[in-house]
N, C-alpha and C positions, 0 to 999 in steps of 0.2 A: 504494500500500500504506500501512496507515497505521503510524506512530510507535511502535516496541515501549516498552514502560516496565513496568521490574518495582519492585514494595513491598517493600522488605525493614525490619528492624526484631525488635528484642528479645521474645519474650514476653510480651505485657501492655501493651506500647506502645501497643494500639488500631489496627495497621496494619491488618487486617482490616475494624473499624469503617470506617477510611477509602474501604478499594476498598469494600465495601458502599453507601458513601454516594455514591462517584462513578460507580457502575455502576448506581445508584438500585435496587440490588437485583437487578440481571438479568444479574449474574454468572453463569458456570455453570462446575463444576470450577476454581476460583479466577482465571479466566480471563473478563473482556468488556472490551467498548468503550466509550469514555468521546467526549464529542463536547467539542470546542473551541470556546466561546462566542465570538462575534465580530459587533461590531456592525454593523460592516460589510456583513455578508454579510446580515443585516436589512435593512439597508437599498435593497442591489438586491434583497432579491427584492419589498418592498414596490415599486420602481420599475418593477421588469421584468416582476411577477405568473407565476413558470414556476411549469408544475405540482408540479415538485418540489424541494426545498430541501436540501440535502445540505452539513453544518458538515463541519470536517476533524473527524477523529476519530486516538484513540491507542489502542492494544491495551493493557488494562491485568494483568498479573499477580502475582495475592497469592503471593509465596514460603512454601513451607510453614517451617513455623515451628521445628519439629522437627528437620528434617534439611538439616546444612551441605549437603549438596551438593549439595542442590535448589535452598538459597538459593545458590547460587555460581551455579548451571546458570543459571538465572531472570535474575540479576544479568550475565553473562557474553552470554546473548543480546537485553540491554535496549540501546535506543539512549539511555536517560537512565535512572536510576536514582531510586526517592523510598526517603529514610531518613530512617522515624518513629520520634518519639523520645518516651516518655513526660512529659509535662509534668504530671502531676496525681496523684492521690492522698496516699501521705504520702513526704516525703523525695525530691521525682522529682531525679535527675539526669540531665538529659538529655545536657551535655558527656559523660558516663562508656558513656552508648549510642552515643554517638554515637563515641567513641576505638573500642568494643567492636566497630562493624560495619565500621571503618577496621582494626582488628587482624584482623578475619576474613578482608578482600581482600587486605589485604597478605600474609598467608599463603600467601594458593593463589596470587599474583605471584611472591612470592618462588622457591618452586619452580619456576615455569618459568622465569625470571630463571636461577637457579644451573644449570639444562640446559643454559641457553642458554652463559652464561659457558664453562663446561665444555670445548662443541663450535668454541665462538671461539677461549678461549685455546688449545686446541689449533693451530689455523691458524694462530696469529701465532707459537706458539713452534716450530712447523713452516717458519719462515719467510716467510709469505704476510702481509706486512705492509698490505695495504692493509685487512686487517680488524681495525688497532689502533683507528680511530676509536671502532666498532662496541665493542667490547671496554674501552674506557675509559667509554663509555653505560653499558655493562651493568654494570661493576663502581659504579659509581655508585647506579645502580638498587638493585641489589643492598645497597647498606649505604644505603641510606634506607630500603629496606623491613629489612632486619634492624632498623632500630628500632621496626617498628612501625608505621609511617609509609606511606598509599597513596599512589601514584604521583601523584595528582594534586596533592600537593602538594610535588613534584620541582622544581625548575625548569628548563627545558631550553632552548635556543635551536630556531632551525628547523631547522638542520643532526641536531642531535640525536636528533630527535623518530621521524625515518623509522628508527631502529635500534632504535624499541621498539614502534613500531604492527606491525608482524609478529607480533608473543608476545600482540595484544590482552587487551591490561592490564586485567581487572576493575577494579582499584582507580583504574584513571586515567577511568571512565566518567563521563562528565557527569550533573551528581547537584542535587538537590533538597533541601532538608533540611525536613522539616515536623515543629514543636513542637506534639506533639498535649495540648492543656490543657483542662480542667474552666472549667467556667464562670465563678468566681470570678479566675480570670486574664484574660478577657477585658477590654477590645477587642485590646491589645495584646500578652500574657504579659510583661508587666514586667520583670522582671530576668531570668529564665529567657530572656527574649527576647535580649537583652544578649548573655550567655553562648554561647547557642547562635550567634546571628548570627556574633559575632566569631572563633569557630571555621571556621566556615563560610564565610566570605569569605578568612581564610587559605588556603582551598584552593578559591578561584574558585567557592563553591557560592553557590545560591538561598536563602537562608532564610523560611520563614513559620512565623505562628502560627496554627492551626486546632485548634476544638473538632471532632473529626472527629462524637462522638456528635449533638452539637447539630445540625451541617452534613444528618446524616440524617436527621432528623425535620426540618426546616427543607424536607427534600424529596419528602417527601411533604404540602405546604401547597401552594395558590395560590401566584402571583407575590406577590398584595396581601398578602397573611396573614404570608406569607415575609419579609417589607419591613420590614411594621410588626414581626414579631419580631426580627429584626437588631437595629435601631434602642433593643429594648429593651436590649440588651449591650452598644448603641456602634457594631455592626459598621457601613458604608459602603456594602459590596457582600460577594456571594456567596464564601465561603472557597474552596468548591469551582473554581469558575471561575478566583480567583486563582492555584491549584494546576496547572490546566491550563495556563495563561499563562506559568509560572514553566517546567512540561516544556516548554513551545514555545522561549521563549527560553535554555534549557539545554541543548537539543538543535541551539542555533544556525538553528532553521528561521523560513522565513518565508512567509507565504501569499499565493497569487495566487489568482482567481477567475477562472468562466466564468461567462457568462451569458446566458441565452437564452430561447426561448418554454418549451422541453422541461423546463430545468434551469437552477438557480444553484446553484454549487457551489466548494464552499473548499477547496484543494488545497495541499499541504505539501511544500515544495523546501527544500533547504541552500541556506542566502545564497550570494549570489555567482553562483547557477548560471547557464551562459550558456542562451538559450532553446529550445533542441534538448535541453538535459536534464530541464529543465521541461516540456518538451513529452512528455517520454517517461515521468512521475509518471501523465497520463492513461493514455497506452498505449507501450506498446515503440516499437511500427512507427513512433511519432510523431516520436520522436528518429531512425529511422533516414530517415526519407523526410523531416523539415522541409522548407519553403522558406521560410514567413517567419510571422514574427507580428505581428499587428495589434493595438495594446497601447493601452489608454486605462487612466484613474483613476476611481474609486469615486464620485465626486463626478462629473467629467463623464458618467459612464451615467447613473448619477441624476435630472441636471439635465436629461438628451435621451433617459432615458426606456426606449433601445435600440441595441444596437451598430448596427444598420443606420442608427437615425437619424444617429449620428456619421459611418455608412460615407458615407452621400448628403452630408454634410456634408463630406468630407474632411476629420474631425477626430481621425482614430486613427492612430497612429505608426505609422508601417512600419517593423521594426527584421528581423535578420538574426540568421545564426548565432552573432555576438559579443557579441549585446547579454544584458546579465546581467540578469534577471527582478529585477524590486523588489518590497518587501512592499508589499500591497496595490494589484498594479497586476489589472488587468482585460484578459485574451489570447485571442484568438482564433487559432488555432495554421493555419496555410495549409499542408499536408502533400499528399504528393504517394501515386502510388500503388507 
């Protein structure tokens, strides 16, 4: 399945311009797919030649703009979150958009927060003291966001954590922050960039600068066209791309590939995953029947061409149920029936 990710942002921020530009237009009902550049996955299929080539993709949704509680809904079912913040026209402040979309989650937190507290403090002052841990998290919770303040920038230890992922916290979602700027700010947005960045790393976030208007007409150009126009503002590479990259490692994920005569295809796991839950991103039945996987690198398919040539070779790992998937490794999943 792939990566949900909702756009939220203030009226006029250009959060729209942006899904536009990353859906290259073929949104429908504020709703498409965005694909994850990766060069990697270039690369085999230039070695492997499969008839079809399939990049990991993310589901992307423009929250409506109008109404809180569609941007909560949108935000509340995203697996990462991108908050656009105006960076152009006259007077942008983008720290003051950016407080403004942190005072919105923290709101609708807050209330389930104060339920929660509620139905706790009850049981501890009923006696049942093993839910004071629970109840001193939440009263914490609780007067972080009464200032205003989203969850993710609470600090918590690990014991902590497991007495607030229950109330899935809006405000604590793994988030993006993109400074959408006018031309005149590029390569970098200069001080606006400053500003915003250092907000944003206060609370573990991504920060980028992207002209989201420019990013659109940029794609509708060639590769070559598109290159030589960058290079006239400074840019390096693709803003859009870098925006994708920014939700991948937000979302904590990382990519393993297949590849084969049929298909090469880029597939999206949470780090760490051992190889039976990787296995089951393909298909369910994968994770339930594993027996093993056959794991090489991106460079040795490459180099030989085709997993069979490595298989004749005995040069692809035979790993098991423990072994945890790494980015950019290349699996061949051996499932049973």
């Amino acid at each position: 399945m792939p990566v949900n990710v909702a756009i939220v942002g203030p009226t006029g921020a250009g959060k729209t311009t942006l899904f536009h530009a990353l859906t290259r237009g073929h949104g429908s009902d504020g709703v498409g797919m965005v694909e994850v550049p990766d060069e990697r996955l270039d690369r085999l299929a230039a070695a492997v030649r499969p008839k079809r080539v399939v990049p990991a993709q993310v589901r992307l949704a423009d929250a409506p703009p109008g109404s809180r509680a569609q941007r909560i809904a949108a935000a509340r079912e995203a697996d990462v979150v991108i908050k656009v913040l105006r960076g152009f026209g006259p007077d942008p402040d983008p720290v003051a958009d950016l407080e403004g979309i942190e005072l919105d989650l923290a709101v609708t937190d807050l209330a389930t927060v104060e339920r929660r507290v509620e139905t706790v403090g009850r049981e501890v002052r009923a006696g049942r003291k093993q839910h004071a841990a629970e109840l001193a998290v939440l009263e914490r919770a609780k007067a972080h966001l009464d200032q205003g303040r989203g969850l993710s920038s609470l600090a918590l230890d690990a014991e902590s954590l497991p007495h607030l992922q229950p109330l899935f916290p809006v405000s604590a979602k793994p988030s993006v922050v993109i400074a959408n700027v006018d031309e005149e700010r590029l390569p970098d947005g200069g001080e606006l960039r400053e500003r915003v960045g250092a907000l944003a790393a206060e609370r573990g976030w991504r920060a980028l600068v992207v002209d989201a208007r420019l990013e659109a007409e940029l794609g509708e150009l060639d590769a070559d066209d598109a290159r030589e126009m960058r290079e006239t503002y400074g840019l390096s590479g693709s803003g859009l791309a870098a925006v994708a990259r920014a939700v991948w490692a937000a979302g904590g994920l990382i990519t393993f590939f297949t590849a084969g005569e049929p298909e090469a295809r880029a597939w999206p796991c949470e780090s760490g995953s051992p190889a039976p839950v990787a296995a089951g991103v393909i298909h369910s039945d994968f994770e339930k029947h594993f027996i093993r996987a056959e794991v090489t690198s991106v460079d040795e398919l490459v180099a030989a061409g085709s997993m069979e040539a490595l298989r004749h070779a005995g040069r692809l790992r035979v790993e098991g149920r423990d072994y945890r998937v790494r980015d950019g490794d290349v699996v061949f999943f051996r499932v049973g029936r």
